[in-house]
C-alpha positions in Angstrom: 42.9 42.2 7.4 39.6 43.9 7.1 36.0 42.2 7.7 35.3 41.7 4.0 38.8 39.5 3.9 36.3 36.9 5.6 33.2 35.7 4.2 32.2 32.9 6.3 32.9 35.1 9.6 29.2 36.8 10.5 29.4 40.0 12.6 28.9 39.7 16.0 25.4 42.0 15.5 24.2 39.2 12.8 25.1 36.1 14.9 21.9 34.3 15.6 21.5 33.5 19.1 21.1 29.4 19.8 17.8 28.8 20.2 16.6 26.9 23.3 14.8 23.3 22.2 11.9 22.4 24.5 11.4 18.4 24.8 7.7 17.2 23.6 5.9 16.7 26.5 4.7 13.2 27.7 0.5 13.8 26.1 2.4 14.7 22.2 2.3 11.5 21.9 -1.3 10.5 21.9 -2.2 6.5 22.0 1.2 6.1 22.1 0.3 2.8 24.1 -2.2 1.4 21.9 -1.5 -0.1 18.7 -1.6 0.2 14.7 -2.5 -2.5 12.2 -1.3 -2.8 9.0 -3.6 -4.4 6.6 -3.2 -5.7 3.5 -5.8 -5.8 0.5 -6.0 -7.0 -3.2 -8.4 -5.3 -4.8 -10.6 -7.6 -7.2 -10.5 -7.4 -10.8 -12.9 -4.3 -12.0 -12.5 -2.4 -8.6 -10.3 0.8 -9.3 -8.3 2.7 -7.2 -11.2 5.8 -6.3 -13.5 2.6 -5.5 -11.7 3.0 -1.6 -12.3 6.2 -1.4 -16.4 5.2 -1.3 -17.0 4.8 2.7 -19.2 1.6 2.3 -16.4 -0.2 0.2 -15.5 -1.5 3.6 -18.5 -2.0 5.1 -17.8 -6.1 5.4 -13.9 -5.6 6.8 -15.3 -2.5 9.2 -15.4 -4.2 12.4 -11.6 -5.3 11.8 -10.4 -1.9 11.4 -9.4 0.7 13.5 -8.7 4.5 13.3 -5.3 5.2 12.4 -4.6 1.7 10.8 -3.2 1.5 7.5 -3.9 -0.6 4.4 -1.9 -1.8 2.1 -3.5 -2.5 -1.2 -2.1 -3.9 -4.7 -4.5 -4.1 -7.9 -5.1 -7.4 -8.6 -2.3 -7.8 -11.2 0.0 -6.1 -9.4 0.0 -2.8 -11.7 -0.1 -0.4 -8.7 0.7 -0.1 -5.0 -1.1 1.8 -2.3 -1.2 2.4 1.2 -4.2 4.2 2.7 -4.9 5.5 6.6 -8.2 4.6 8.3 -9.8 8.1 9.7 -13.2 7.5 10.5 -14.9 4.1 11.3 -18.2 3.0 12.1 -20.1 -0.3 12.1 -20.6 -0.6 8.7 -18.5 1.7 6.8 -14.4 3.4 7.2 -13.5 6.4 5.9 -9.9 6.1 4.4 -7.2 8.8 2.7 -4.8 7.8 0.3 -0.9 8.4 1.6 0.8 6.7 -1.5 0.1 5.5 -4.3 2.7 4.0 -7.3 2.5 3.0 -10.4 4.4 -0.2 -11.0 6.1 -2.0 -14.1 4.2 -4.9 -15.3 6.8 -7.9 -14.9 5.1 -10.2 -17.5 2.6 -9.5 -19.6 -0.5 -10.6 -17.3 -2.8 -11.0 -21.1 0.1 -13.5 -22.3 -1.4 -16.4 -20.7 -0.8 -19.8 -22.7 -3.1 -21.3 -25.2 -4.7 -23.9 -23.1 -4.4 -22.7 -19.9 -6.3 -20.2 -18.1 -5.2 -18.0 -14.7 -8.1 -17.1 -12.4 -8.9 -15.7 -8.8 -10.4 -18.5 -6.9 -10.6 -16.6 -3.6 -9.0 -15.2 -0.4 -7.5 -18.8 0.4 -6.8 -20.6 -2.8 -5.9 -16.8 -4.6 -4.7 -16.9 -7.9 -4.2 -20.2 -10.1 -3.3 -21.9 -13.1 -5.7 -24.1 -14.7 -5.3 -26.5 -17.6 -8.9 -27.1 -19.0 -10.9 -27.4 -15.3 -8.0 -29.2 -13.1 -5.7 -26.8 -10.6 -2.4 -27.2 -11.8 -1.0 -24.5 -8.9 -3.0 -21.9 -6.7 -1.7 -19.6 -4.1 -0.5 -17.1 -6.0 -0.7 -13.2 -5.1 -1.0 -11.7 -8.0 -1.7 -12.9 -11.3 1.3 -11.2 -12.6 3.0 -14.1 -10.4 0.8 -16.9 -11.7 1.3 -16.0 -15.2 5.0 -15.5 -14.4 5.3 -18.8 -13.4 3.5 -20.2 -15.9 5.7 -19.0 -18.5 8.7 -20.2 -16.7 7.3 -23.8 -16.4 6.8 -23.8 -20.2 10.0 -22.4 -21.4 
């Protein structure tokens, strides 16, 4: 049987030798006992997605955020998904990258909203709601894809 009889079978010249694996020393893992926040952010209607990229777009939320944190933010009706890392903070301004960012299908059709009955933000505790004339109907909503959603369910 000759050596070309065996293809997987490497000669002994071409054998790689194992290579030696050194463990990461204990300082390669910097901060390793401090911690990272996630946050999470819905952007208000008109803000667009290069709007984070502006320093001062934080400027109010600054003092909550750390370097190395990550935010988590949706467009207000839920068309797109992004997380960003914190880099750079000061007192009244962050500096964030974008890591991901995904475009996502619309579930309803958020401009579908009922004769009648109107779906608004009404803040970071009350969120998004449906309103019939000027009464609340239901708030608390995350999106106003899922207000919308459910408004179309209740009138099926």
């Amino acid at each position: 049987m000759s050596k070309h009889d065996l293809i997987d079978a490497p000669d002994s010249a071409e054998a790689e030798a194992p290579r030696t694996v050194h463990p990461a020393p204990v300082t390669a893992l910097v901060g390793a006992d401090s911690r990272r926040l996630t946050h999470h952010h819905i952007a208000a209607q008109g803000v667009q997605f290069g709007d984070f990229a502006i320093q001062e777009y934080w400027s109010l939320v600054a003092p909550k955020l750390h370097v190395w944190d990550l935010i988590e933010c949706e467009d207000f009706n839920g068309t797109w998904f992004a997380i960003l890392q914190v880099r750079e903070v000061g007192a009244e301004f962050a500096k964030t990258i974008p890591i991901l960012k995904v475009d996502l299908p619309r579930a309803v059709d958020v401009d579908d909203v009922p004769h009648g009955h109107r779906v608004e933000f009404l803040g970071p505790v009350r969120l998004w709601a449906v309103l019939r004339g000027t009464a609340v109907i239901r708030h608390g909503f995350s999106t106003r894809s899922d207000a919308v959603g459910w408004l179309q369910g209740m009138l099926r």
